[in-house]
C-alpha positions in Angstrom: 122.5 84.2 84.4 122.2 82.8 87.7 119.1 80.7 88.4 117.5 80.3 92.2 114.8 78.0 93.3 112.7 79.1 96.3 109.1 78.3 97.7 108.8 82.7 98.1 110.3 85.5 96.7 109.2 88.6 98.3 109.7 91.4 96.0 110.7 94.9 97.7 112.6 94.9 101.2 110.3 97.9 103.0 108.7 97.4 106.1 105.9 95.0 104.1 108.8 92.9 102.4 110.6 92.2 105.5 107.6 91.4 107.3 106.4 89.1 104.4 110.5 87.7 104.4 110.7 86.7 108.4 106.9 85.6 108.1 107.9 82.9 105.7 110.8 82.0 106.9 109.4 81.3 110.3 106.6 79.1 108.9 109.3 77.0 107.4 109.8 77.9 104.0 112.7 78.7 102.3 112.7 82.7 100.7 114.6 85.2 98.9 114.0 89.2 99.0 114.5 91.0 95.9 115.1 94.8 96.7 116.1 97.6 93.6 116.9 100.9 96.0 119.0 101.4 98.8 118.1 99.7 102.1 115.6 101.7 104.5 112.1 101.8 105.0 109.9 104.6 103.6 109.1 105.1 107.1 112.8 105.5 108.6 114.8 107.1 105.5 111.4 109.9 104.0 108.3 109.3 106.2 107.6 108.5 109.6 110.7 109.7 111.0 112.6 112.4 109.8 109.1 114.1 109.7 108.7 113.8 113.7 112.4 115.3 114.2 111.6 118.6 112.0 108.2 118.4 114.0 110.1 118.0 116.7 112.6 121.4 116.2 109.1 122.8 115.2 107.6 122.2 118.6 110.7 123.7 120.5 110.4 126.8 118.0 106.8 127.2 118.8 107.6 126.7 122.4 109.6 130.3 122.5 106.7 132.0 121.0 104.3 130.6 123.1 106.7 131.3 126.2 105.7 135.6 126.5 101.8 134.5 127.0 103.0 132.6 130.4 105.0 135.2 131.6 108.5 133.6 130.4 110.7 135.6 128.1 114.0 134.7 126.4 117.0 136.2 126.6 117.6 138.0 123.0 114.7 136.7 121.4 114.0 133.7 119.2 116.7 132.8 116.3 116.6 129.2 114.3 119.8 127.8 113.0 117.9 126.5 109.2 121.4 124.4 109.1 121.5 122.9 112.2 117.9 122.2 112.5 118.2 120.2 108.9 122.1 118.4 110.1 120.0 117.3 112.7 117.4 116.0 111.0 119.7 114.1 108.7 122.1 112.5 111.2 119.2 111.5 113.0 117.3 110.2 110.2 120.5 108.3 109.0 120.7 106.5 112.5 117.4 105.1 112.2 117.9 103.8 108.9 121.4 102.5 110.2 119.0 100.1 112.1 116.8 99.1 109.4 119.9 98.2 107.2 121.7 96.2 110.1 118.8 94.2 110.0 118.3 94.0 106.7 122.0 92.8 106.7 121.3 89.8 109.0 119.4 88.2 106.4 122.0 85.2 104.9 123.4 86.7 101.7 122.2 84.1 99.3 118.6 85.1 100.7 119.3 88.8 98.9 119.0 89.9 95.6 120.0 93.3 94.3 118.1 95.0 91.1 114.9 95.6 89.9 112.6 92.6 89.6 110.1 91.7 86.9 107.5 89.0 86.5 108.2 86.6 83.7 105.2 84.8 84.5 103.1 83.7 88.0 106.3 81.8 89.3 109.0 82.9 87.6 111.2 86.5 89.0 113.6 87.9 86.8 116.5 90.8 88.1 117.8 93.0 86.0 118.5 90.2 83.4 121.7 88.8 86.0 119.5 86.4 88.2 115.8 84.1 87.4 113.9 82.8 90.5 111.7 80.1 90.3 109.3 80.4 92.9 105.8 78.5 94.4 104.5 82.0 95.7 105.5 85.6 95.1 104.7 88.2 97.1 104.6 91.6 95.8 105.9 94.7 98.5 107.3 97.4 96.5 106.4 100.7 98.7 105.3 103.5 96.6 106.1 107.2 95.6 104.8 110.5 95.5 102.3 111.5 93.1 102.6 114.9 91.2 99.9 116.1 89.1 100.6 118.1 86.3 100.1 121.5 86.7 103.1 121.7 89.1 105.3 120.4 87.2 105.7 123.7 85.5 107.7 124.5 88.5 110.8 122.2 87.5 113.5 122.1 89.4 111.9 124.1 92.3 109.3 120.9 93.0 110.6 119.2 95.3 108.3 115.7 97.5 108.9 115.1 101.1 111.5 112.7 99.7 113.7 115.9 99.1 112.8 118.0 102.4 115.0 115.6 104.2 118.1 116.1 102.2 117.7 119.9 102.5 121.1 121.4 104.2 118.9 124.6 105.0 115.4 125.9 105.5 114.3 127.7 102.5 113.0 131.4 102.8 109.6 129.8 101.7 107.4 127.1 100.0 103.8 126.6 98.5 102.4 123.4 99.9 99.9 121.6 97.7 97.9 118.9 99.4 96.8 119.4 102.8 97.1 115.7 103.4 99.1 114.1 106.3 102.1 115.2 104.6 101.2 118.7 103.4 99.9 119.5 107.3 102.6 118.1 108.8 105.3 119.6 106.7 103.4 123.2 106.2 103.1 123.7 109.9 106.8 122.7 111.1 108.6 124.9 108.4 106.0 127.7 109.1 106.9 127.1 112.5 110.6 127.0 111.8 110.2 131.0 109.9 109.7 129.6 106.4 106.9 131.4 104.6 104.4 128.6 103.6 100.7 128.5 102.1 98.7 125.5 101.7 96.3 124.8 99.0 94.1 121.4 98.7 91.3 120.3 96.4 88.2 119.3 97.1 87.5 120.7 101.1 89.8 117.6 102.0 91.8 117.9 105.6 94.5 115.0 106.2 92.4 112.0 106.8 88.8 113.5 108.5 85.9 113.0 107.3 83.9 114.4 110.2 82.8 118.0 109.0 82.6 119.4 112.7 85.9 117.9 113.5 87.3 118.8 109.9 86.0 122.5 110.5 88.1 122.5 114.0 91.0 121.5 112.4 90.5 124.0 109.7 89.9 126.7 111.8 92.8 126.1 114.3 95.7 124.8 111.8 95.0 128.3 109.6 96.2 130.3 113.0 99.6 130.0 112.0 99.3 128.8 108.2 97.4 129.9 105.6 95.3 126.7 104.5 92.5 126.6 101.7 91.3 123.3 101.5 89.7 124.2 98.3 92.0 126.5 96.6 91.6 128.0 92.7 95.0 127.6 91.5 95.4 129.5 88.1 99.1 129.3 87.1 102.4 127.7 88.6 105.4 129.1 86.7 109.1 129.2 87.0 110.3 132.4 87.0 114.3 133.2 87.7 113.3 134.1 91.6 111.4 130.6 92.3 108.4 129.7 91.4 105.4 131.7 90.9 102.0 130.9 92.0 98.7 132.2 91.0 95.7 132.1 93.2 91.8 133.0 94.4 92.8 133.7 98.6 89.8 132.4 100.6 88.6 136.5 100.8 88.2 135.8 97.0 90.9 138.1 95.9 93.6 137.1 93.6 97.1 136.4 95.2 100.2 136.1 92.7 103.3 135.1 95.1 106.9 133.7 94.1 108.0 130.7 96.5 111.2 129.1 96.7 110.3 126.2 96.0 106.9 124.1 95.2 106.3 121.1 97.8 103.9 118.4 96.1 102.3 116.4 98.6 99.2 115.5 96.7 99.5 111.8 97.3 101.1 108.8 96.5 101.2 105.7 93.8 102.1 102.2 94.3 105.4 101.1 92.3 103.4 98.2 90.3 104.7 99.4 87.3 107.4 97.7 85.6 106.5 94.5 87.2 105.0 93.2 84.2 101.3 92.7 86.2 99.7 93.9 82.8 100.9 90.6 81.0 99.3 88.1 83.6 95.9 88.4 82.7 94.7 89.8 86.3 92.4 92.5 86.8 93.9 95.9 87.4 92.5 98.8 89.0 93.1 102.9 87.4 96.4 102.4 89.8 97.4 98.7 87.9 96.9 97.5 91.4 95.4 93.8 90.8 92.5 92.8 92.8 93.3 91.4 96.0 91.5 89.9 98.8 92.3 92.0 101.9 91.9 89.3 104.5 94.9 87.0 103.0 96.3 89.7 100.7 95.9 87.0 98.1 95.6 87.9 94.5 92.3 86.0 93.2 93.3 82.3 93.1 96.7 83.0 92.0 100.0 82.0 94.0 100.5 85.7 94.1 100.1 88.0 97.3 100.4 91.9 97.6 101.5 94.3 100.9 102.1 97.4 102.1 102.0 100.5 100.6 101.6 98.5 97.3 98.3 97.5 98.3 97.3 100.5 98.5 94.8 99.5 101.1 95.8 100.9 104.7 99.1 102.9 103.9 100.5 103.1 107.8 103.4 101.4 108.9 101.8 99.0 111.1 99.2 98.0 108.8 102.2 97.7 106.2 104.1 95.4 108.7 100.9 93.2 109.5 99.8 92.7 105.8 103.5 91.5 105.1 103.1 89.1 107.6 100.0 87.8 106.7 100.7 87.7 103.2 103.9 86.4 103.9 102.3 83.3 106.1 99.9 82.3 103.5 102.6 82.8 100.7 104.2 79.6 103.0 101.3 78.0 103.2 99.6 78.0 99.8 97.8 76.6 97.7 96.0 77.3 101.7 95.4 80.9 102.6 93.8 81.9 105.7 92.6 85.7 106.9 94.9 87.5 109.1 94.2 89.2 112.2 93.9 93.2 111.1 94.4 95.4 114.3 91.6 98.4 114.7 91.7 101.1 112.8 94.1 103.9 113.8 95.6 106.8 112.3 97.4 109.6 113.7 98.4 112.8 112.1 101.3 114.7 114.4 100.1 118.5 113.7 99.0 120.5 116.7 96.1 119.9 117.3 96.7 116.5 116.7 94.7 114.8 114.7 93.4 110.7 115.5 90.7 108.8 113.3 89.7 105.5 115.6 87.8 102.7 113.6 87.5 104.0 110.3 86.0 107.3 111.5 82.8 109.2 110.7 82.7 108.0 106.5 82.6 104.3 107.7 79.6 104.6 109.4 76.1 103.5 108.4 73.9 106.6 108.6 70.7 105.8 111.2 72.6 103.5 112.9 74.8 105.1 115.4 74.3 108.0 117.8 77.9 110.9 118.5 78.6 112.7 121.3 81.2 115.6 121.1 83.6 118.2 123.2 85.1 121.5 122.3 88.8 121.6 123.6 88.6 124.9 123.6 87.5 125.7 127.2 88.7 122.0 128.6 90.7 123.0 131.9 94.0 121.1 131.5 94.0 122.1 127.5 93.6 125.5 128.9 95.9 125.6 131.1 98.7 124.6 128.7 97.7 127.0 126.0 96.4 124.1 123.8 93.0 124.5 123.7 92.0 124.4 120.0 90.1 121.4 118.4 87.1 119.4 118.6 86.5 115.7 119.7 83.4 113.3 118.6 82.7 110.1 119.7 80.5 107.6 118.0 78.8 104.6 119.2 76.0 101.9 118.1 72.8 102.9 118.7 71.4 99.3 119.7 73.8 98.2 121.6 75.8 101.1 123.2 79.1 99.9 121.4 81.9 102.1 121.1 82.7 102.4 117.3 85.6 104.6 117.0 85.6 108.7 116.9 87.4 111.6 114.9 89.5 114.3 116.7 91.6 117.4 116.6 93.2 118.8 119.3 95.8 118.3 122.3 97.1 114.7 123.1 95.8 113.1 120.2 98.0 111.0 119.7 97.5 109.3 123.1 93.6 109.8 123.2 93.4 108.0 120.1 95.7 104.9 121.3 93.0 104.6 124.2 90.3 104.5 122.2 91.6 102.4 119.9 91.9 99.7 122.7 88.1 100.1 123.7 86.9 99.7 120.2 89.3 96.3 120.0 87.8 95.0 122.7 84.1 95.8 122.0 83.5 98.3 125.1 80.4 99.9 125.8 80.3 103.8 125.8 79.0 103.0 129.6 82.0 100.4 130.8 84.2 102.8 129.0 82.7 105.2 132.1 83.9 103.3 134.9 86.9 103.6 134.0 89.3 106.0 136.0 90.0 109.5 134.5 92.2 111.7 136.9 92.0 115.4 137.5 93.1 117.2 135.7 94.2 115.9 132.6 93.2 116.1 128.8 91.7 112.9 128.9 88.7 114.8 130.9 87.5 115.7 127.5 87.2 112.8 126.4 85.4 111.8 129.2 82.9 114.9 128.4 82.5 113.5 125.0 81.6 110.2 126.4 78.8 111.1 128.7 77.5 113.5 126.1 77.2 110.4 123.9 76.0 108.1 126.8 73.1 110.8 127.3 72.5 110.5 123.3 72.2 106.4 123.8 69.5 106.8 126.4 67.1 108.9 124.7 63.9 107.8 123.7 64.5 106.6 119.7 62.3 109.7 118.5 63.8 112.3 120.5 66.7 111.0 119.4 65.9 111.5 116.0 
């Protein structure tokens, strides 16, 4: 067995690990990166990625439909290529995680360890029985994977995660989301887009990442145009018959629906890969997940030499979060037995359906009731959305009611992706709904909306407390 001595071993080489890796090394310590899969971010080989380029042959589908209600009609009508849209996919996919593993591949050799690592005790690594590292700090980055409840697991080998979308050489004929997460939305729409029969059935009322119920009711209402979407479905059987797999339903009308899919598409969340790490034997407390506590400031576990990241964490599972928290537990992993709080950026998440969907600062669910006022636009007569046939969706904008602080907002509809990056920037730098005013908006443009939104809440701010109320 060979034996390595090292001040931190960073356990998974993701986006986190690599983070946590270069983080450590540039504080001056010496570090090794222990990785069990093949190279490639979750983000550049199953997520991020290959997601945007089927949304992408999605959006140039949808395009020809949408063309007829301009005026514009194709020559011969509207035909998708299943296969070429999916070689696409792939070959693109592959060159972005060509890039990951180049740099992956920079790292000196003796800094890489291949296998499957388990904790022997707080500083002592062990890979796959071939290799023992003695470390000062380990910090643990291991990813995680889809979660699939039981009941579709009747549906064998017709389930397939997003993991397995991507390695599809053709669309199927059709395919029962369940989970109307950000996966579930964004893969439901794009295949239904692409001609691929798709429902979409949730739990709980639950719409990717709102929390807004005006917003969350937008959304509802203008996703199920093209996709049929119960976020609260009654799902009675899921059984594998020789034609697919056959699902058994209430339909929102409250009539019973009994459809065979081609496949079964479980996007119905995701678990952290802590097991197998041997956590369980280090007297730490776990949560339900075996996640041990943490402290999300340093990423520090308790008063241990240990540190967790990224999708691991299960904290803030977005790549940028993923990438600061592996540097910030990979700093402090450097510097311990000193561990100092990171800089966290301002909340943001973006969901790439159309409408878009952007949560700024935590959204609605992070706010204390009493405290705050909102102010709100409809997208749906908003003259530049109009004009572009994207007028669907519903903005709100929320701000503290002392001080006129901007605190973030919850949307659904056209450019939310960059609407969100903007307000993003005025929450990080504490603006005031009325400095966020006098800034320019030019005519005409989406952003006029938000602008509508922001004067409605303005108004809000300056009423009297009890009319307010």
């Amino acid at each position: 067995m060979t034996h390595l001595e090292t001040d931190v071993v960073v356990i998974g080489a993701g986006t986190a690990g690599l983070a946590a890796y270069r983080a450590a090394r540039a504080r001056g310590a010496r570090a090794v990166i222990v990785e069990s899969g093949p190279h490639g971010t979750t983000c550049a080989r199953v997520g991020c990625m290959p997601s945007k380029l089927l949304i992408a042959a999605a959006e140039a589908a949808h395009a020809l439909d949408e063309a007829p209600a301009f005026g514009v009609h194709a020559v011969g009508g509207k035909r998708v290529d299943g296969r070429a849209v999916m070689d696409r996919v792939r070959r693109e996919r592959d060159r972005f995680v060509g890039f990951v593993v180049e740099g992956v591949e920079r790292i000196p050799e003796a800094d890489r360890v291949a296998g499957r690592a388990r904790l022997v005790d707080r500083h002592t690594v062990e890979v796959d029985g071939h290799t023992r590292i003695d470390a000062r700090a380990i910090v643990i980055a291991t990813g995680s994977r889809p979660a699939v409840p039981p009941l579709l697991q009747a549906a064998g080998d017709r389930l397939v995660v997003n993991d397995d979308v991507f390695a599809w050489e053709a669309l199927p004929s059709s395919v029962a989301v369940f989970g109307p997460g950000v996966i579930g939305l964004e893969l439901g729409q794009a295949l239904a887009r692409l001609g691929v029969r798709v429902v979409v059935l949730g739990r709980g009322g639950r719409v990717g990442p709102l929390t807004d119920p005006v917003v969350r009711e937008a959304a509802v209402r203008a996703l199920s145009r093209e996709v049929y979407l119960d976020t609260d479905a009654h799902v009675t059987r899921v059984e594998r018959v020789p034609e697919g797999v056959r699902v058994a339903y209430t339909r929102l009308d409250g009539s019973a629906a009994d459809e065979t899919f081609e496949f079964v598409l479980a996007a119905t969340g995701r678990r952290p890969n802590v097991d197998g790490l041997g956590l369980e034997a280090l007297g730490l407390a776990l949560d339900a997940a075996g996640v041990p506590a943490f402290d999300p400031h340093t990423l520090r576990v308790g008063d241990t030499n240990l540190f967790i990241a990224g999708d691991a964490a299960n904290f803030l599972p977005l790549l940028h979060e993923a990438a600061d928290e592996g540097r910030i537990a990979g700093e402090n992993a450097a510097r311990l037995p000193h561990a100092a709080p990171g800089a966290r950026r301002e909340p943001l998440a973006i969901v790439f359906t159309d409408p878009q969907i952007a949560i700024v600062g935590g959204g609605f669910a992070r706010l204390a009731p009493g405290t705050f006022e909102a102010g709100e636009v409809s997208f749906e007569d908003q003259g530049r959305s109009r004009v572009m046939r994207r007028n669907r969706g519903h903005l709100r904008v929320y701000a503290d009611r002392a001080s006129g602080r901007f605190l973030g907002a919850e949307m659904a509809g056209p450019a939310a992706e960059h609407i969100g990056h903007l307000l993003a920037w005025a929450a990080a730098n504490r603006m005031t709904v009325a400095s966020m005013l006098e800034m320019p908006f030019y005519h005409p443009v989406v952003e006029e909306g938000l602008r509508t939104a922001l004067r409605d809440l303005d108004a809000r701010l300056k009423q009297p407390r009890d009319m307010a109320a």
